[in-house]
PyMOL Python script that loads the backbone (N, CA, C, O; Angstrom):
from pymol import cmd

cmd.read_pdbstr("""\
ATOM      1  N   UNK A   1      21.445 -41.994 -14.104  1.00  0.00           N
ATOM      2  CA  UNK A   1      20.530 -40.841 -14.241  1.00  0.00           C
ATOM      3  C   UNK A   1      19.082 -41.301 -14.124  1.00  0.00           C
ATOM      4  O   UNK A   1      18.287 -40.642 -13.454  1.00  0.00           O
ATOM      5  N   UNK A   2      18.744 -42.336 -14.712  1.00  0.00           N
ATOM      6  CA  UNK A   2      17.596 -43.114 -14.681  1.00  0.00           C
ATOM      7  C   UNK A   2      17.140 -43.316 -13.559  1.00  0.00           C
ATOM      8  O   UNK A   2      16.096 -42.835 -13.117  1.00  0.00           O
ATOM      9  N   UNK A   3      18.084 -44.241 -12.856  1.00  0.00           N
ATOM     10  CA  UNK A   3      17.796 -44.297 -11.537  1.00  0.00           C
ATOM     11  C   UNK A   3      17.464 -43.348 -10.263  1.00  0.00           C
ATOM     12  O   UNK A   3      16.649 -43.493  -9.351  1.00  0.00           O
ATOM     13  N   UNK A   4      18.600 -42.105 -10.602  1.00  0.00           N
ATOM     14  CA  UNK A   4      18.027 -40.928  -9.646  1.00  0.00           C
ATOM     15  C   UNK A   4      16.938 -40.676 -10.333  1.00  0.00           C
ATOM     16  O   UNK A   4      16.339 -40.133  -9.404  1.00  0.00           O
ATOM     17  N   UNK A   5      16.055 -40.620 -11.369  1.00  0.00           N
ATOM     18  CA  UNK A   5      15.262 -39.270 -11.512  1.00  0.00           C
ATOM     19  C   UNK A   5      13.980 -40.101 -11.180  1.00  0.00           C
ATOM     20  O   UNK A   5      12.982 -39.524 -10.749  1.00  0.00           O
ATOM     21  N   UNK A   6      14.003 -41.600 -11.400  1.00  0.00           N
ATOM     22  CA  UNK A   6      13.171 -42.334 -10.677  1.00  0.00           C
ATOM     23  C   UNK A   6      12.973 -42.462  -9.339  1.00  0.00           C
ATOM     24  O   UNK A   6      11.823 -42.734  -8.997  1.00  0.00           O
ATOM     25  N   UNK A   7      13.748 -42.344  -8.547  1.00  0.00           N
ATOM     26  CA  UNK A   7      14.055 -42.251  -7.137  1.00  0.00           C
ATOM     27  C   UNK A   7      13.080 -40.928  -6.693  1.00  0.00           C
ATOM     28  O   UNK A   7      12.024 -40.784  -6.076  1.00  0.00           O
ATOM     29  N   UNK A   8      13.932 -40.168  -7.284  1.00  0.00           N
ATOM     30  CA  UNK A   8      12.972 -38.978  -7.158  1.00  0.00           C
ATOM     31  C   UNK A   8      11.785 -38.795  -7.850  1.00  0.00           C
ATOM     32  O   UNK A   8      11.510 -37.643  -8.183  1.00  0.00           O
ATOM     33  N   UNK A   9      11.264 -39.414  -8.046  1.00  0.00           N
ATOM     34  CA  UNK A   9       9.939 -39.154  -8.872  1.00  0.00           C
ATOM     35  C   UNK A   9       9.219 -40.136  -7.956  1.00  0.00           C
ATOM     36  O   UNK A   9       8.037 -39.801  -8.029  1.00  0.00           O
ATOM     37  N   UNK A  10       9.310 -41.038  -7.241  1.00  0.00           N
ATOM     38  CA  UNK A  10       8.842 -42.027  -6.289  1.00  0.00           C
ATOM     39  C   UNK A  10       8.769 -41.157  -5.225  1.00  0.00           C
ATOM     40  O   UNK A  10       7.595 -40.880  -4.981  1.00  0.00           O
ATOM     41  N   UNK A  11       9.529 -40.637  -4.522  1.00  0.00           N
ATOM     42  CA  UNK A  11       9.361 -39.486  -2.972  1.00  0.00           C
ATOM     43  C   UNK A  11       8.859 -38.395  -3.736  1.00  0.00           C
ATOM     44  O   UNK A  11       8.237 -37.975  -2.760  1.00  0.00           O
ATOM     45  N   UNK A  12       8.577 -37.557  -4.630  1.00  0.00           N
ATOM     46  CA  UNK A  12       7.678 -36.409  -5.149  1.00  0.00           C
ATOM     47  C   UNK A  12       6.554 -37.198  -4.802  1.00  0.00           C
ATOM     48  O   UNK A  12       5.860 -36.762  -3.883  1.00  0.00           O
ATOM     49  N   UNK A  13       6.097 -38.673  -5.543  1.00  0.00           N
ATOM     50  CA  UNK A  13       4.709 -39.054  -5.440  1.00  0.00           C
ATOM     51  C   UNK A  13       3.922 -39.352  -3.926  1.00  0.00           C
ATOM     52  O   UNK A  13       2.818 -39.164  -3.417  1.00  0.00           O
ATOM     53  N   UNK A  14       5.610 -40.103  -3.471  1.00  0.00           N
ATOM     54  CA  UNK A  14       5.147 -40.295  -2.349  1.00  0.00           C
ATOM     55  C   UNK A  14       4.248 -38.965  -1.179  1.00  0.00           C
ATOM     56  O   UNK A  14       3.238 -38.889  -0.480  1.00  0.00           O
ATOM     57  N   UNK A  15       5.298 -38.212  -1.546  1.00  0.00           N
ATOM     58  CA  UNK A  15       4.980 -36.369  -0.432  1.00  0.00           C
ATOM     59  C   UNK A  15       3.597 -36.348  -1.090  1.00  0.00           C
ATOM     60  O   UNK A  15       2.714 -36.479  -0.244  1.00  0.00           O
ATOM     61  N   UNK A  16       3.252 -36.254  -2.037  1.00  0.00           N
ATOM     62  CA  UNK A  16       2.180 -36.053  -2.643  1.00  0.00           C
ATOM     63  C   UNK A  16       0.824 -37.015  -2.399  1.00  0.00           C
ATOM     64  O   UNK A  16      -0.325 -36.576  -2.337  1.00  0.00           O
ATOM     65  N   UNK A  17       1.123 -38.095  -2.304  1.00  0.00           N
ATOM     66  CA  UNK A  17       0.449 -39.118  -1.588  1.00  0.00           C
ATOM     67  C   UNK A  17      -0.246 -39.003  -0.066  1.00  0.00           C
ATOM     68  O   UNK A  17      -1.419 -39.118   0.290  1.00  0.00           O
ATOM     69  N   UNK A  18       0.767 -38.776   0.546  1.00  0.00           N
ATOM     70  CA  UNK A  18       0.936 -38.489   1.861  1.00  0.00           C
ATOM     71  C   UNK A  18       0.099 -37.053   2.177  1.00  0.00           C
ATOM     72  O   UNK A  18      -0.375 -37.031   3.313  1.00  0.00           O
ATOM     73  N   UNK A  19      -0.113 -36.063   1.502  1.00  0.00           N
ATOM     74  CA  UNK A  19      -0.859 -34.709   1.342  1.00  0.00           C
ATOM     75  C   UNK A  19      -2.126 -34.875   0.970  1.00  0.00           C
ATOM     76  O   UNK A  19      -3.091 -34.517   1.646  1.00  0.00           O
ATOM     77  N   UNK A  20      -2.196 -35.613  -0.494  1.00  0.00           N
ATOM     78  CA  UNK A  20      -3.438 -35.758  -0.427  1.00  0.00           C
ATOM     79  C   UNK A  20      -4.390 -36.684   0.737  1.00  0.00           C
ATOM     80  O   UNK A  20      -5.568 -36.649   1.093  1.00  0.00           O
ATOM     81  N   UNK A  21      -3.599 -37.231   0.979  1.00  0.00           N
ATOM     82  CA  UNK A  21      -4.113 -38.434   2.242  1.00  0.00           C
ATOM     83  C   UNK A  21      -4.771 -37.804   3.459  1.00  0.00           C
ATOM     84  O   UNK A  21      -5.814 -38.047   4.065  1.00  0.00           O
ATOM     85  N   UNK A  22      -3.616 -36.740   3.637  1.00  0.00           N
ATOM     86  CA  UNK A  22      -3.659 -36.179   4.970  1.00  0.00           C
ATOM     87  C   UNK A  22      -5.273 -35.573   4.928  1.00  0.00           C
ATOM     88  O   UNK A  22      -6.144 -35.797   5.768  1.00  0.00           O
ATOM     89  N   UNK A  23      -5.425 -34.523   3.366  1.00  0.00           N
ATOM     90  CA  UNK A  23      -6.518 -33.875   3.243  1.00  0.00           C
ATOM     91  C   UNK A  23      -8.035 -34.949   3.090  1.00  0.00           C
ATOM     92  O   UNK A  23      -9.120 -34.469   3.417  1.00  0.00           O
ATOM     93  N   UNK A  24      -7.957 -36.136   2.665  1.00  0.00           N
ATOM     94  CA  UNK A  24      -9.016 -36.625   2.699  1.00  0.00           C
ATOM     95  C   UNK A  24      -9.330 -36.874   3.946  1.00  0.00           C
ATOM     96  O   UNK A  24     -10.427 -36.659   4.462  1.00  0.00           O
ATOM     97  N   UNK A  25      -8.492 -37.279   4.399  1.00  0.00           N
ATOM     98  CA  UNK A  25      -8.699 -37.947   6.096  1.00  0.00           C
ATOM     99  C   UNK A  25      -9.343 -36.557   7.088  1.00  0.00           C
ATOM    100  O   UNK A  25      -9.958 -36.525   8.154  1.00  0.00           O
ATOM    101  N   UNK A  26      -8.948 -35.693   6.324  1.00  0.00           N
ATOM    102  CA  UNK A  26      -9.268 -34.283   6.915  1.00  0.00           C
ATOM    103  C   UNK A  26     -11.041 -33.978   6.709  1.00  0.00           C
ATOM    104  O   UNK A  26     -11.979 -33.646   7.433  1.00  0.00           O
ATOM    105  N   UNK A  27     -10.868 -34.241   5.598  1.00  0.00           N
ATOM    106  CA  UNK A  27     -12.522 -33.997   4.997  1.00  0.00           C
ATOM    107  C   UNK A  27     -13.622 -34.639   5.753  1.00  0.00           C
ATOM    108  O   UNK A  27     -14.666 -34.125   6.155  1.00  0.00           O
ATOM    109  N   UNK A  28     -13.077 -36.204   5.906  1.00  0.00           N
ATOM    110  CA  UNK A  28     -13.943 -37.326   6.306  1.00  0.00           C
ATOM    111  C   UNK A  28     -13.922 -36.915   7.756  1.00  0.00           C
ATOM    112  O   UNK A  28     -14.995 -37.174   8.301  1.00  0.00           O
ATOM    113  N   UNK A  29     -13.110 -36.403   8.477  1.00  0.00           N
ATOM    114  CA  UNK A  29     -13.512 -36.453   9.883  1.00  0.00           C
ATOM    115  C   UNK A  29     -13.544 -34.995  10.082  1.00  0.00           C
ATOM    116  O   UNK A  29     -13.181 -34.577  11.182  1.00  0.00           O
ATOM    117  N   UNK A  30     -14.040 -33.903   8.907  1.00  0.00           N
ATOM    118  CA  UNK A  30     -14.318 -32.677   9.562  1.00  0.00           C
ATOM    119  C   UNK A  30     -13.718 -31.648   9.681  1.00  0.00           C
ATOM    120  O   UNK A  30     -14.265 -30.549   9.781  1.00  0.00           O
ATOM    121  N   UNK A  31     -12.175 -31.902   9.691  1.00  0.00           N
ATOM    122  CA  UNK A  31     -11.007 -31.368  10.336  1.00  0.00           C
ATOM    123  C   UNK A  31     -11.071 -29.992   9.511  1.00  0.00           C
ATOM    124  O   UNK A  31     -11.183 -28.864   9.992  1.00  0.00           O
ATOM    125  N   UNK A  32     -10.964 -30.389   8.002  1.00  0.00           N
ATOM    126  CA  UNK A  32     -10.994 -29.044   6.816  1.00  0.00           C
ATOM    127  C   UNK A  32     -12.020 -28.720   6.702  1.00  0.00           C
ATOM    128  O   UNK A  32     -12.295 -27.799   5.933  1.00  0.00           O
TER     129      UNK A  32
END
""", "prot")
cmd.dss("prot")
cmd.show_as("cartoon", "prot")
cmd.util.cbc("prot")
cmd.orient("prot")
């Protein structure tokens, strides 16, 4: 159980990572 909910709590952060990323990269070159 440990292990899944860690698993999943690593790809939530990750998607989340990856979003906020997208949006800074967005900011810095204008895009948003």
């Amino acid at each position: 159980f440990v292990t899944t909910q860690d698993r999943e709590m690593t790809r939530w952060e990750g998607w989340l990572f990856l979003v906020f990323y997208a949006l800074f990269v967005g900011k810095v070159f204008g895009w948003v």
